[in-house]
N, CA and C of each residue as an Amber inpcrd file, in Angstrom:
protein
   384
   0.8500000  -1.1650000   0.0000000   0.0000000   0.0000000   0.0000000
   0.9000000   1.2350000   0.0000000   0.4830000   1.7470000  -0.9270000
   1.4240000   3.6080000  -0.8790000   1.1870000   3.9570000   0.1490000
   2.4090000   5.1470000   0.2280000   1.9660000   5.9270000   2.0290000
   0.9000000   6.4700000   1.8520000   0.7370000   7.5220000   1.0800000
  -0.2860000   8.0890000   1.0630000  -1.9110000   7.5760000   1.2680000
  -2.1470000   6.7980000   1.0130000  -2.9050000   5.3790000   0.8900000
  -2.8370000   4.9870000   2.7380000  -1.8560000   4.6360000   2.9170000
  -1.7360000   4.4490000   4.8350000  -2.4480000   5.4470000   5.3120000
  -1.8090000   7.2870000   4.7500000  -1.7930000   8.1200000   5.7180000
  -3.6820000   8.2600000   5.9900000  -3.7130000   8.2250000   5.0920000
  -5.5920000   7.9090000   4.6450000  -6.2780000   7.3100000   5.5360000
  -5.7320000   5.6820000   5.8540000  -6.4170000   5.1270000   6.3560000
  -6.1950000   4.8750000   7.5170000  -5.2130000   5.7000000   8.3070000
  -4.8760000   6.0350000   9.2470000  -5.8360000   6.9940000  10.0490000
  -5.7380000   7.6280000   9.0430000  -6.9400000   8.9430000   9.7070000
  -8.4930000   8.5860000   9.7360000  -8.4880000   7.5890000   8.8040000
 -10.2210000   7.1670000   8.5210000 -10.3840000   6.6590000   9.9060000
  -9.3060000   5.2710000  10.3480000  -9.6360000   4.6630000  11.3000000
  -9.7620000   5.2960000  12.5880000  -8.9110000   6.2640000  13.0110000
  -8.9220000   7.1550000  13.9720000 -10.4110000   8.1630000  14.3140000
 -10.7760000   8.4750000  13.0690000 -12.0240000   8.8150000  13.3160000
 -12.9930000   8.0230000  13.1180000 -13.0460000   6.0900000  12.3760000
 -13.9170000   5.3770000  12.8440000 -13.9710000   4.8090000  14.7730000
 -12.9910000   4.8560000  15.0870000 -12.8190000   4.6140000  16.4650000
 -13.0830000   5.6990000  17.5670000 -13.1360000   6.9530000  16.4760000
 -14.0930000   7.7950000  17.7900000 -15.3270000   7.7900000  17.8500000
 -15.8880000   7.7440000  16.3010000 -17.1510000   7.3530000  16.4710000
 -17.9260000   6.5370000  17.0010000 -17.0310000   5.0220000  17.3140000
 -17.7090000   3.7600000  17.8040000 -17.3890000   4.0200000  19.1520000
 -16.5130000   5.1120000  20.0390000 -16.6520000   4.9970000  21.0240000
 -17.3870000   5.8430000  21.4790000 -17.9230000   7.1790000  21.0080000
 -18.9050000   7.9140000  21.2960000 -20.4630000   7.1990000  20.8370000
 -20.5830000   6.4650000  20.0640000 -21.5170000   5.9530000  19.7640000
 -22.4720000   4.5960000  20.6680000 -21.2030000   4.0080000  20.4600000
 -21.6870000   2.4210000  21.4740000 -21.3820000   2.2420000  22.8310000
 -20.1410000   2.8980000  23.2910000 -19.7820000   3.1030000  24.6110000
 -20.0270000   4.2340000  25.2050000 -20.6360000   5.1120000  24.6110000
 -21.2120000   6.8460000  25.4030000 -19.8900000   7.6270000  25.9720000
 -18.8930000   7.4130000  25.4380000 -17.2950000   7.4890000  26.1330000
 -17.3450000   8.8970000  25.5860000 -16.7910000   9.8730000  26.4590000
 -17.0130000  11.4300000  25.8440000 -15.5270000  11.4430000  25.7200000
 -15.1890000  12.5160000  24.5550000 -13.8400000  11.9500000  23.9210000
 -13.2000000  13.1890000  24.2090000 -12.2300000  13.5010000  24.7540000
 -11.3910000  14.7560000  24.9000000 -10.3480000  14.6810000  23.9370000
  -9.5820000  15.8280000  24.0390000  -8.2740000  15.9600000  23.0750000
  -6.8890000  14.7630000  23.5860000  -7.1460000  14.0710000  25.0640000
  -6.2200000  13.3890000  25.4760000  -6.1410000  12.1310000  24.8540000
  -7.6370000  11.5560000  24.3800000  -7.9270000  10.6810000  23.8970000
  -8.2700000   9.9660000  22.4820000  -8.3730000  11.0870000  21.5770000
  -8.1240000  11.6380000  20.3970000  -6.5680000  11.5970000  20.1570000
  -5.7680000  12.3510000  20.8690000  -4.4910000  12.3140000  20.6670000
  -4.0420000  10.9250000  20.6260000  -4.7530000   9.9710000  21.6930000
  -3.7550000   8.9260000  22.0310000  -4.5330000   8.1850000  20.6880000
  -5.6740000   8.0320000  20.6010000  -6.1590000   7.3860000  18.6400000
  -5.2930000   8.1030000  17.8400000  -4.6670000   9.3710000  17.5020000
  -3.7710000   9.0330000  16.6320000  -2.0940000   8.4330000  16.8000000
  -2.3910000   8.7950000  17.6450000  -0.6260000   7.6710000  18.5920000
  -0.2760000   6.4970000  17.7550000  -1.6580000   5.7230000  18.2520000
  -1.9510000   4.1040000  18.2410000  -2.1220000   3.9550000  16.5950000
  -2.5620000   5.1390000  15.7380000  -2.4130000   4.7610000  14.4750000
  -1.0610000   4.9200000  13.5030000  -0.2550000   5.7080000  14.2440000
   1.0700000   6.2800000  13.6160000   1.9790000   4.9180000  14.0230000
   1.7490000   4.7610000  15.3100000   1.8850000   2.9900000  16.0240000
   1.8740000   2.1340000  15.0210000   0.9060000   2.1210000  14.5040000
   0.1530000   0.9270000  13.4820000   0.7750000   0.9960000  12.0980000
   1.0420000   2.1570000  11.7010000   1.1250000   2.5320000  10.4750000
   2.8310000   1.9130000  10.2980000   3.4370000   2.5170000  11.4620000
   4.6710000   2.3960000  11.4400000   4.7910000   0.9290000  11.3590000
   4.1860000   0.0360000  12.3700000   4.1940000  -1.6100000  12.4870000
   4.2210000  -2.2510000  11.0970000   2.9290000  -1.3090000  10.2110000
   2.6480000  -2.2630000   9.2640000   3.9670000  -1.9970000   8.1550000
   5.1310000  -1.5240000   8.3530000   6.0280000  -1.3070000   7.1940000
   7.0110000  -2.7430000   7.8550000   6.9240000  -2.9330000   8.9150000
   8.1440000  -4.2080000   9.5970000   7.1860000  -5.6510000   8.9660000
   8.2450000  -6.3690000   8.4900000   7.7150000  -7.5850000   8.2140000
   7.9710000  -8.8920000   9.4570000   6.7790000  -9.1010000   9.4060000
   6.3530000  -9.7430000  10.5850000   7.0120000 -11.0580000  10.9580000
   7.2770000 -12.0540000   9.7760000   8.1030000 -12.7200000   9.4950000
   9.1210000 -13.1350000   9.5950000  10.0550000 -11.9070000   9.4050000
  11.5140000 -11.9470000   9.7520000  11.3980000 -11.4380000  10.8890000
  10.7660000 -10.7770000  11.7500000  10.5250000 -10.7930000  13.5730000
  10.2610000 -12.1900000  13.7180000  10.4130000 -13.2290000  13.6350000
   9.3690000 -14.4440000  14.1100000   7.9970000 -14.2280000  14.6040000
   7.5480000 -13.0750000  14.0400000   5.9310000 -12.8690000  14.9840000
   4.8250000 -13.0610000  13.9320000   4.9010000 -13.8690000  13.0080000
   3.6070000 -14.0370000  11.9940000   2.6170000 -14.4550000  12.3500000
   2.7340000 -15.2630000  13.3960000   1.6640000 -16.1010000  14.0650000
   0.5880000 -14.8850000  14.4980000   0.6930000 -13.9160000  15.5190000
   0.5820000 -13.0350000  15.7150000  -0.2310000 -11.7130000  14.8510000
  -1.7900000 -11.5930000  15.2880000  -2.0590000 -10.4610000  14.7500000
  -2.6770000  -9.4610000  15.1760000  -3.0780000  -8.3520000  14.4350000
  -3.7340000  -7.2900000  15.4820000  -5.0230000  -7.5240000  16.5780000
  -5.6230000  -8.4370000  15.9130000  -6.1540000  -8.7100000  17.0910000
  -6.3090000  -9.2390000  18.5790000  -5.0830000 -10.2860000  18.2760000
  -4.8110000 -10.5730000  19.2370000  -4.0850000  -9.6070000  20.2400000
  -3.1460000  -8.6770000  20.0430000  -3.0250000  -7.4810000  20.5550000
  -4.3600000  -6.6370000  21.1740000  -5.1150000  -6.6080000  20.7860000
  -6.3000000  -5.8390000  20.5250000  -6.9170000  -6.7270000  21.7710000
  -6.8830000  -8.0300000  22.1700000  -7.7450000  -8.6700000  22.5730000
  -6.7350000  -8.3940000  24.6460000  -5.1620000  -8.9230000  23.9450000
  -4.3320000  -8.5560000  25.0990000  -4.7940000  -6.9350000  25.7820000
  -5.0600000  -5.9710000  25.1160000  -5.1330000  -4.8580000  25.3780000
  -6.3580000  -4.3320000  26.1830000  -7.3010000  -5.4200000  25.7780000
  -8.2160000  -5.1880000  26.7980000  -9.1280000  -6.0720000  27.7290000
  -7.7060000  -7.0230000  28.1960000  -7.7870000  -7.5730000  29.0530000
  -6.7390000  -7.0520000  30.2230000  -6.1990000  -6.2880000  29.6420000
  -5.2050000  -5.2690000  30.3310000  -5.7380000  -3.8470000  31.0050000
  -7.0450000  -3.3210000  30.3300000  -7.4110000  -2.2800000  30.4570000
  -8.4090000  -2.0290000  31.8190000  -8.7070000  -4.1420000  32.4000000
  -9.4710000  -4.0860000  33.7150000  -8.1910000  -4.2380000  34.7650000
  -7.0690000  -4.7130000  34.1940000  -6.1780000  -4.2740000  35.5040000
  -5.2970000  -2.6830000  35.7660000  -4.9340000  -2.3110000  34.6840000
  -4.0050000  -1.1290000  34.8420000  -4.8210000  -0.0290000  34.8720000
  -4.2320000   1.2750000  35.4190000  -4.7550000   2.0930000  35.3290000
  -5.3740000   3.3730000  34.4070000  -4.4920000   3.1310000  33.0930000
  -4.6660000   2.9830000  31.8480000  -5.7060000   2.6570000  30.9170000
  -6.8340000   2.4700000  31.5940000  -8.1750000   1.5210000  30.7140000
  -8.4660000   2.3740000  29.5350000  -8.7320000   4.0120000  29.3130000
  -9.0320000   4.1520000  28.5500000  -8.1710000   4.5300000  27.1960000
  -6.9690000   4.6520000  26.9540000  -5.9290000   4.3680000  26.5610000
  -5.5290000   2.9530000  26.1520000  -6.3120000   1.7880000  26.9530000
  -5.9650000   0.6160000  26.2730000  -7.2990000   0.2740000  25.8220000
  -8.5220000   0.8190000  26.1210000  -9.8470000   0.4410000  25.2780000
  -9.7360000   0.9730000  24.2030000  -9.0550000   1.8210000  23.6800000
  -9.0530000   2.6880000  23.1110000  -8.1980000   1.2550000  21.7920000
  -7.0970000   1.3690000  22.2740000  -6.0680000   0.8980000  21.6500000
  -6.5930000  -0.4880000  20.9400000  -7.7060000  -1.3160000  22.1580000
  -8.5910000  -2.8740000  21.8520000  -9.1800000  -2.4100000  20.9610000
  -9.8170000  -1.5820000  20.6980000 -11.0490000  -1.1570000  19.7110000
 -10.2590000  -0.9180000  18.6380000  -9.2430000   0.0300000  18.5880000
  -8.5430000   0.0740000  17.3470000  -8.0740000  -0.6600000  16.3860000
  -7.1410000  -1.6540000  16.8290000  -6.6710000  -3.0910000  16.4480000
  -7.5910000  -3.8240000  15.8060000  -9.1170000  -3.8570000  16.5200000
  -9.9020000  -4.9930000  16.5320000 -10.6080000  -4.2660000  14.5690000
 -10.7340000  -2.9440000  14.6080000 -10.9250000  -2.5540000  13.5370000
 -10.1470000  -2.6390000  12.7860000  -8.9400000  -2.0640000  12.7410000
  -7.6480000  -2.5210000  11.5970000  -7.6480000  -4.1050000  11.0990000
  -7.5840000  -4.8800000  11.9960000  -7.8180000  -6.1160000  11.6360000
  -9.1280000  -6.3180000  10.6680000 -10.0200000  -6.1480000  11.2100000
 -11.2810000  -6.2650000   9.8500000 -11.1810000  -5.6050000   8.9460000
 -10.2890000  -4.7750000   8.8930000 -10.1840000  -3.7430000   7.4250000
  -9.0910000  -4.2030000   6.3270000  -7.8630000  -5.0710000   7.1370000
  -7.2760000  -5.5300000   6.2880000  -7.5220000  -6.6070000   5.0900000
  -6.3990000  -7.1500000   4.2950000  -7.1080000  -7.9110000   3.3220000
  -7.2010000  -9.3950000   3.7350000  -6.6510000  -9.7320000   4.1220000
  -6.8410000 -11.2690000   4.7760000  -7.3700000 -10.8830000   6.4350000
  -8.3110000 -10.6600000   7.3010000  -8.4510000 -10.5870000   8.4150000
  -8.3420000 -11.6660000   8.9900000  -8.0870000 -11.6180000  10.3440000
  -8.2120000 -13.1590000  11.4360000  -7.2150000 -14.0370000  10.6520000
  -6.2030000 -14.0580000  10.0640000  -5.1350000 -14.6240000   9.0780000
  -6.0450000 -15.3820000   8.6070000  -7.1890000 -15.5530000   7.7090000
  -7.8800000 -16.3380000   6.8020000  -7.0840000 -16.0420000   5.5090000
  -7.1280000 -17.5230000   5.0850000  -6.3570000 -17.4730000   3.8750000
  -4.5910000 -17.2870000   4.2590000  -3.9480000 -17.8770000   5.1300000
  -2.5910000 -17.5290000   5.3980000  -2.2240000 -19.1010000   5.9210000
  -1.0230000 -19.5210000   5.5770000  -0.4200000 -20.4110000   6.1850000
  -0.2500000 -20.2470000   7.6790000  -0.8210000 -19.6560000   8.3230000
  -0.4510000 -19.5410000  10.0250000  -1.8440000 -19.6560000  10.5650000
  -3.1230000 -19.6290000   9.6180000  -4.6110000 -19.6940000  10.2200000
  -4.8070000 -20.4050000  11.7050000  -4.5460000 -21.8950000  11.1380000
  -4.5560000 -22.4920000  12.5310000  -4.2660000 -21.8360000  13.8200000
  -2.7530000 -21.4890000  14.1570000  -2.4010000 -21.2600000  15.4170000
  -2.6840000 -19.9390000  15.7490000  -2.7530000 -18.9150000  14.5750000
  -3.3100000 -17.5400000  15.0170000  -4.7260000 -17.7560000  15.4340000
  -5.7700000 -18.5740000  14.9950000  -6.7830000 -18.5510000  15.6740000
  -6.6780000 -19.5710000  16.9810000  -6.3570000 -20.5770000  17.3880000
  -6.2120000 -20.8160000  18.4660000  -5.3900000 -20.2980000  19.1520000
  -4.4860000 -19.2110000  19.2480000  -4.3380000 -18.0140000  19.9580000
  -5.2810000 -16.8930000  20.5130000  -6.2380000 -16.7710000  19.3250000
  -7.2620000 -15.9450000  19.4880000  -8.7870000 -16.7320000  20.3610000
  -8.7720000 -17.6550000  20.1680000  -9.7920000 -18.5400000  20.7190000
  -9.0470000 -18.2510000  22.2910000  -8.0290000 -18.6500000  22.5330000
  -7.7170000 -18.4320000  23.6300000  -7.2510000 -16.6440000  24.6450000
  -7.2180000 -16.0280000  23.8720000  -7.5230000 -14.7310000  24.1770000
  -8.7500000 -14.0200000  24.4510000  -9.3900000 -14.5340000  23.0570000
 -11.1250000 -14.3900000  23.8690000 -11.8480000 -15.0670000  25.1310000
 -11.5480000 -16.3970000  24.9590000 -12.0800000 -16.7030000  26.2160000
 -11.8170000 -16.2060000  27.8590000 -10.3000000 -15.6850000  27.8040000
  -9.5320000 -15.0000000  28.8780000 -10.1740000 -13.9850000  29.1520000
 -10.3870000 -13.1490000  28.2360000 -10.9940000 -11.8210000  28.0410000
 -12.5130000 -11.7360000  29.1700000 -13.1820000 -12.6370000  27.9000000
 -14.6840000 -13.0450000  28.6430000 -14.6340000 -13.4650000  30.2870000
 -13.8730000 -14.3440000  30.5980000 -13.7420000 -14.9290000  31.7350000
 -13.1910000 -13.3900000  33.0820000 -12.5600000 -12.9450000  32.5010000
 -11.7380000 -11.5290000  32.9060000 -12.8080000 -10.5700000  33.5240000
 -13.8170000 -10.4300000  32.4140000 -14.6300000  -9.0260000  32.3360000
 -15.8590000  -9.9350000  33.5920000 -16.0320000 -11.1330000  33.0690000
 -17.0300000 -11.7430000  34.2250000 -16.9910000 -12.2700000  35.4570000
 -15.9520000 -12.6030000  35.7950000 -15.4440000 -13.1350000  37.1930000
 -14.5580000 -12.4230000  37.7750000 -14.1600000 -11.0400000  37.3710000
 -13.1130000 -10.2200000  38.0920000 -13.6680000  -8.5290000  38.0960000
């Protein structure tokens, strides 16, 4: 993808993620939090130029980050900064072209990574 093309969808997502949090979570959005959505996308943008591969981290995708992040956000003090960050991910991931690594030689274990992140999650938000 051209930069220009990133810088785009950088900004789209930043303002789809304020919308879904003013929208579905009633979360009133200040400039602290806004700022930190574009953080997490310059974050992202930057990530997506490293090949994942030659890190050994292919297995590994935004969502699962996304999923770590807000199972993190009921312990630290940080929650809205890392809801922020869960929600983000969880969108980038559906926007890309293969989401949830469908269609990738790593499907398997990235989703039973994710199977197991969600359930943590769930278990997290309900028993703690």
């Amino acid at each position: 993808m051209k930069i220009y093309s990133r810088i785009i969808f950088t900004v789209f997502l930043t303002v789809m993620v304020y919308v879904f949090l003013c929208a579905i979570f009633d979360v009133s959005i200040n400039l602290f939090t806004f700022l930190t959505m574009f953080i997490i996308a310059v974050i992202d943008f930057i990530w997506y130029g490293f090949s994942k591969t030659e890190l050994g981290l292919e297995v590994l995708e935004h969502y699962h980050w996304a999923l770590l992040a807000l199972i993190f956000s009921k312990f630290l003090p940080l929650e809205r900064v890392l809801r922020t960050l869960g929600i983000y991910l969880l969108i980038s991931e559906m926007l890309q072209t293969h989401p949830f690594a469908i269609k990738s030689t790593h499907f398997w274990p990235s989703t039973i990574i994710g199977i197991v992140l969600a359930l943590s999650l769930v278990l997290t938000y309900v028993y703690l």
